[in-house]
C-alpha positions in Angstrom: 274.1 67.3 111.5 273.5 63.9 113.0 275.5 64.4 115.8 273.9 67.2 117.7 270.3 65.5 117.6 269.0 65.3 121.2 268.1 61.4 122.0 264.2 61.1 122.6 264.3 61.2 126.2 260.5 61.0 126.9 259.4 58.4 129.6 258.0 55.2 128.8 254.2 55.5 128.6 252.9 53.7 131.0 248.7 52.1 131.2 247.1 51.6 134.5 243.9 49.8 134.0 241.4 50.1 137.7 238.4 47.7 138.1 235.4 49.6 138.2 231.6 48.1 139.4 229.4 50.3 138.4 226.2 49.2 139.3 222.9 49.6 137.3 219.9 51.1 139.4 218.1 48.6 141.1 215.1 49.4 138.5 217.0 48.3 135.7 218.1 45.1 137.3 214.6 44.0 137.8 214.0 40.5 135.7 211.4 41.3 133.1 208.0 39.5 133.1 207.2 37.1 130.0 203.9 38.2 128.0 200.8 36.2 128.7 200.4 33.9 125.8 197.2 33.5 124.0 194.4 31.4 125.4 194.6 28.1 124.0 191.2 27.1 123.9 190.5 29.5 121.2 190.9 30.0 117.7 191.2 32.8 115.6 191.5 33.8 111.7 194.8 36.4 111.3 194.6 37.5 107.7 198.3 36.8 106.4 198.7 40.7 105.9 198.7 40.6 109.8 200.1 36.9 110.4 203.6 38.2 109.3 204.2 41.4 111.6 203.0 39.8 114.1 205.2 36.9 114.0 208.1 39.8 113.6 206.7 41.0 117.2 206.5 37.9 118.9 210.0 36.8 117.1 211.7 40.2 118.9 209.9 40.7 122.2 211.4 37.1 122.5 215.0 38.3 121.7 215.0 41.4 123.6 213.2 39.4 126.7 215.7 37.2 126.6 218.4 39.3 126.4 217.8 41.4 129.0 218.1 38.2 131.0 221.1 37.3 130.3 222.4 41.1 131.1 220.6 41.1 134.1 222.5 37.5 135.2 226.1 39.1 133.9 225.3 42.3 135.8 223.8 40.2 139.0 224.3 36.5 138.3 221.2 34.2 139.8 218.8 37.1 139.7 216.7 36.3 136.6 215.8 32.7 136.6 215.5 30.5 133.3 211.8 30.8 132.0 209.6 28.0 132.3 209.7 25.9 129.0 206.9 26.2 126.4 204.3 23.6 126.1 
């Protein structure tokens, strides 16, 4: 019975996408501050049980430092200037 099928007559769906900004607080876009670095005019002895989690600190305060720099310049771009070079 073919014939006395209804034809789908629901309306086209239809997607409206609306640009939000949505702003961070102002405490969140604040650039973060690098870590002091370690005096230079110095040495020290780090027992290699110590030498290798502390490298894995250093390694991801760097990523997440940077990071949240770049975020910071794609939420607010020119607020976090590029860090000095190391020397």
């Amino acid at each position: 019975m073919a014939g006395c099928a209804k034809p789908d007559i629901r309306p086209e769906p239809h997607v409206v996408a609306v640009p939000v900004k949505d702003t961070p607080p102002a405490d969140l876009l604040t650039c973060p501050e690098p870590a002091k670095p370690f005096p230079t005019d110095a040495t020290a002895t780090i027992p290699e049980s110590a030498r290798a989690p502390l490298k894995g600190l250093a390694l991801g305060y760097r990523d997440l430092f940077d990071r949240t720099r770049r975020l910071i310049n794609w939420i607010a771009p020119g607020s976090c200037p590029a860090p000095a070079p190391a020397k």
